[in-house]
C-alpha positions as CSV (number, residue, x, y, z in Angstrom):
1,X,-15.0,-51.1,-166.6
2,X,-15.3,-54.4,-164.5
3,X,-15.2,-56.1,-168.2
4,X,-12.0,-54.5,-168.9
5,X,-10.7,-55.4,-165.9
6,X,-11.0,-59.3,-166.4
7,X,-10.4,-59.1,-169.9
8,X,-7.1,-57.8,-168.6
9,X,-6.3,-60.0,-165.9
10,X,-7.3,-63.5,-168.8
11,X,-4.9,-61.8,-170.9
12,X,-2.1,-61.6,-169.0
13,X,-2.6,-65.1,-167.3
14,X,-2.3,-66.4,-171.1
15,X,0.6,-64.0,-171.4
16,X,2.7,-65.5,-168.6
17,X,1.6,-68.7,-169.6
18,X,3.1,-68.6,-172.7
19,X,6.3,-66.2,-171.7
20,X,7.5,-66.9,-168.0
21,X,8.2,-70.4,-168.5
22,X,10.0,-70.0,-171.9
23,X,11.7,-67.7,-170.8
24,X,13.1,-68.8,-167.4
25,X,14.1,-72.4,-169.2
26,X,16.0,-70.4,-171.7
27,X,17.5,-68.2,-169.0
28,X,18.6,-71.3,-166.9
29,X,20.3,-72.7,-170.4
30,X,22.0,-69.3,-171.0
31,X,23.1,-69.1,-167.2
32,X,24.3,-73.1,-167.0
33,X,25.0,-74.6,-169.8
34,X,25.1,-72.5,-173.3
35,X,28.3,-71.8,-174.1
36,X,30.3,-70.7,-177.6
37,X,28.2,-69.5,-180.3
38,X,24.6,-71.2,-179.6
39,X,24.7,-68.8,-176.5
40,X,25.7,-65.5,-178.6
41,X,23.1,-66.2,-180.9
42,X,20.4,-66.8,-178.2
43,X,21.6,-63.4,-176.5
44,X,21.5,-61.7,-179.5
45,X,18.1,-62.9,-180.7
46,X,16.8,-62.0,-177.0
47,X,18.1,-58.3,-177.3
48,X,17.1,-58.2,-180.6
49,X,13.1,-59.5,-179.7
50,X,13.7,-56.7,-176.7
51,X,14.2,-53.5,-178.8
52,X,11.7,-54.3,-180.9
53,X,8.3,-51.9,-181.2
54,X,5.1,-53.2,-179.3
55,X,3.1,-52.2,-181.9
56,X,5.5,-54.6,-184.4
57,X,4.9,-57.2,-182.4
58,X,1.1,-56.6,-182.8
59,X,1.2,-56.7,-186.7
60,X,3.0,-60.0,-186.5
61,X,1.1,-61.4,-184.1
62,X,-2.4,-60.2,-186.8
63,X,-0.9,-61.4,-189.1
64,X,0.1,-65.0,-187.7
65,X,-3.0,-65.9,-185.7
66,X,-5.9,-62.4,-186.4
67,X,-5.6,-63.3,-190.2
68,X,-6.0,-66.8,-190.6
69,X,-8.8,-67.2,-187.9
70,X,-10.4,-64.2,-189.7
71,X,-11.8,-62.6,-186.1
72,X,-10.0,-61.2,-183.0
73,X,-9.5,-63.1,-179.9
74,X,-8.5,-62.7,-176.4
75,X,-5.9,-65.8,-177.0
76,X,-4.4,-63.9,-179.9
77,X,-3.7,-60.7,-177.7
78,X,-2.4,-63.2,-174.9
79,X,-0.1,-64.8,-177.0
80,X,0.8,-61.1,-178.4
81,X,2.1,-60.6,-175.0
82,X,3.6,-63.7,-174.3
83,X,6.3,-63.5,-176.8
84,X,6.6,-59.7,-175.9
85,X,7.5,-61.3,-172.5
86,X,9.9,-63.4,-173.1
87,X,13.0,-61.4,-173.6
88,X,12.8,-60.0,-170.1
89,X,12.2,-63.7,-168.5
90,X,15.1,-64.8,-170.4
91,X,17.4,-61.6,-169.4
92,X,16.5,-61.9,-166.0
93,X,16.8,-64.9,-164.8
94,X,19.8,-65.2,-166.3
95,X,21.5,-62.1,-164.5
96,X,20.1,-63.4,-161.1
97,X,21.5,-67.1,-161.7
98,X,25.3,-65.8,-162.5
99,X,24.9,-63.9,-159.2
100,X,24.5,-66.9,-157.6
101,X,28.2,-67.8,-155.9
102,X,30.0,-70.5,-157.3
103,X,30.4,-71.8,-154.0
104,X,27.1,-73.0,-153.9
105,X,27.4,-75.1,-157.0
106,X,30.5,-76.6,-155.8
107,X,29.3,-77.6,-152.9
108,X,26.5,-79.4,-154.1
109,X,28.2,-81.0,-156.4
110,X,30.9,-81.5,-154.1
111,X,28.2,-83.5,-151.9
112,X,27.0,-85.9,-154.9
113,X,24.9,-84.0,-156.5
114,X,24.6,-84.2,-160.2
115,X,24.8,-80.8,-162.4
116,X,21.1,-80.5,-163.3
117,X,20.0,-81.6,-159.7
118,X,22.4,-79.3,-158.3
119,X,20.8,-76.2,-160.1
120,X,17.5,-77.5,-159.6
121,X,17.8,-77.5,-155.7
122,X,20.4,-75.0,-154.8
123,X,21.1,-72.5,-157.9
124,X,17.6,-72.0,-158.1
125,X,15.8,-71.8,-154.9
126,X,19.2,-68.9,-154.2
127,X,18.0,-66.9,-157.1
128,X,14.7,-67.7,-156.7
129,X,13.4,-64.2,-155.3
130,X,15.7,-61.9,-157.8
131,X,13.3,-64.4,-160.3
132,X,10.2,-63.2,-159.1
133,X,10.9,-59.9,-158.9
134,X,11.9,-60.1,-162.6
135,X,8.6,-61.7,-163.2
136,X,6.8,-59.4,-161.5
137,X,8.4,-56.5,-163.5
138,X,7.8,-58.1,-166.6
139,X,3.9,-58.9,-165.8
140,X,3.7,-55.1,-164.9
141,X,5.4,-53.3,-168.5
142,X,2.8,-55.6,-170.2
143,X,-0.2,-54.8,-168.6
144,X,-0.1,-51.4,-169.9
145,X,1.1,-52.3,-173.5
146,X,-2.0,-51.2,-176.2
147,X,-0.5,-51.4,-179.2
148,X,-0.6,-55.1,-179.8
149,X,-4.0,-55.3,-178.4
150,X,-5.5,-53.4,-180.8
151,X,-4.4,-55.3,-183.6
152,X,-5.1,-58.8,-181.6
153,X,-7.5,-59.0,-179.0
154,X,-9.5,-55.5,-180.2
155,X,-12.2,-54.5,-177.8
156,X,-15.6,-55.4,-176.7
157,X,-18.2,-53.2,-175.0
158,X,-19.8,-56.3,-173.5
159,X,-18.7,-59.1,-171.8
160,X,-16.1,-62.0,-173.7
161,X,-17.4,-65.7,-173.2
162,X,-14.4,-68.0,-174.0
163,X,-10.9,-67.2,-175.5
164,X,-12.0,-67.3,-178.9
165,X,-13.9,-63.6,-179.2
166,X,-12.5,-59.7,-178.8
167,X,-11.9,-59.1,-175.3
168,X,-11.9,-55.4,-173.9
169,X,-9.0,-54.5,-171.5
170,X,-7.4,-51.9,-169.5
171,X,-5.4,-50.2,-171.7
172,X,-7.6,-50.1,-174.9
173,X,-10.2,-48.9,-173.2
174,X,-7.9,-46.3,-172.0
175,X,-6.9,-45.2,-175.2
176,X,-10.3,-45.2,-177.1
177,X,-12.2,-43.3,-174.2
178,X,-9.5,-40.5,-174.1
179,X,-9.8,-40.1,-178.1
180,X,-13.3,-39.6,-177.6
181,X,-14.8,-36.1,-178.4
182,X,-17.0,-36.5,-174.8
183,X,-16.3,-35.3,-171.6
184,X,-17.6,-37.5,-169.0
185,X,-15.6,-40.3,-171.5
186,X,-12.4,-38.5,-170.8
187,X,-13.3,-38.7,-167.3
188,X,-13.6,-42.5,-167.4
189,X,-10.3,-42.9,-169.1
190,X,-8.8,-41.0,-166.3
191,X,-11.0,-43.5,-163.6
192,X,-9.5,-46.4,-166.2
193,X,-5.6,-45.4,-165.9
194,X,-6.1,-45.2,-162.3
195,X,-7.4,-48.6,-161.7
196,X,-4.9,-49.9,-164.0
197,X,-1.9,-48.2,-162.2
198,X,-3.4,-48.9,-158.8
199,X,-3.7,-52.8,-159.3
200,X,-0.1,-52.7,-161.0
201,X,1.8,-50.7,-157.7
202,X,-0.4,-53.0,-155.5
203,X,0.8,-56.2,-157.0
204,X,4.1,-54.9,-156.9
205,X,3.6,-53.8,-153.2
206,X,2.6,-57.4,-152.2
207,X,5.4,-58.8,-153.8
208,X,7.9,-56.4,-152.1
209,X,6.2,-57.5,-148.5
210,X,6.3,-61.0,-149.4
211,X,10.0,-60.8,-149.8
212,X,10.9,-58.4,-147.0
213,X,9.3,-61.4,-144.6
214,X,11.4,-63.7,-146.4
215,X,14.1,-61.7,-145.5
216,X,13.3,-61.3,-142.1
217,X,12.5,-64.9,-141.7
């Protein structure tokens, strides 16, 4: 499965790519400075892009990139997840930068700050933990998404040069080795999902210790 396993891990680095930093600038906007109906409608579309299926999100996705390049990619599934990730950024960073006091903003404006310098160095680097975790959640609910995948990035028994061919990953291979009518490949889905769960709690583990030095620091 060591195929699977980096076809997973190019996947989600185009995934967070394309969704983490879209998503935390439209958080910061929604958290600073959107205000009145522009802000409502943001929210709205956010929650909205939230509840929707994964696998709906794959059938747009084949039909806006599979279909016209006529073959599945790895960059197509990425992006697949991307925008799946997005909501989440947006949602969460926004939550952790209205916990940020007031007080903090005042003061550094209070000291000469401007507003956008302000947030940049003070509201920011405050919520900046909260942030990650969000991330980190967010990396972790797509990672074992396998809906979109099939209808983007497919599968390949063999290795994927490049971002432009079918990629295996994680979760497909998951799915279509505990379908199978063979034993030994129900075995290796087993062997699959705990691989992927194991590098999903120890990526979360990390960033838990990470922050608990912070803390102590």
């Amino acid at each position: 499965m060591a195929n699977a396993i980096v076809g997973s891990a190019k996947l989600l680095l185009i995934a967070s790519l394309v969704g983490i930093p879209i998503g935390f600038l439209a958080g910061v906007y929604l958290a600073e400075f959107a205000t009145g109906p522009i802000a409502f409608v943001i929210r709205y579309v956010t929650d909205l892009l939230n509840g929707v299926p994964s696998i709906v999100m794959g059938i747009f996705a084949y039909t806006v990139i599979v279909l016209p390049q006529k073959h599945f990619s790895t960059l197509a599934g990425g992006l697949a997840l991307g925008v799946m990730m997005i909501p989440i950024a947006v949602r969460s960073t926004e939550d952790f930068l209205k916990a940020v006091p007031n007080s903090l903003r005042e003061g550094a404006v209070a000291l000469g700050a401007s507003k956008a310098k302000a947030i940049l160095t003070v509201v920011i680097p405050a919520a900046k933990n909260g942030i990650i975790t969000g991330v980190m959640l967010n990396v972790a609910r797509v990672s074992g998404e396998t809906a979109p995948l099939l209808f983007t990035a497919f599968s390949n028994r063999y290795w994927s040069q490049g971002l432009d061919q079918p990629t295996a990953s994680l979760p497909v291979m998951i799915y279509t080795y505990a379908v199978a009518p063979y034993e030994d490949w129900h075995q290796q889905a087993w062997s699959a999902g705990f691989v992927l769960l194991t590098l999903v709690l120890a990526r979360s583990e990390e960033h838990t210790s990470e922050l608990q030095s912070r803390e102590t620091i």
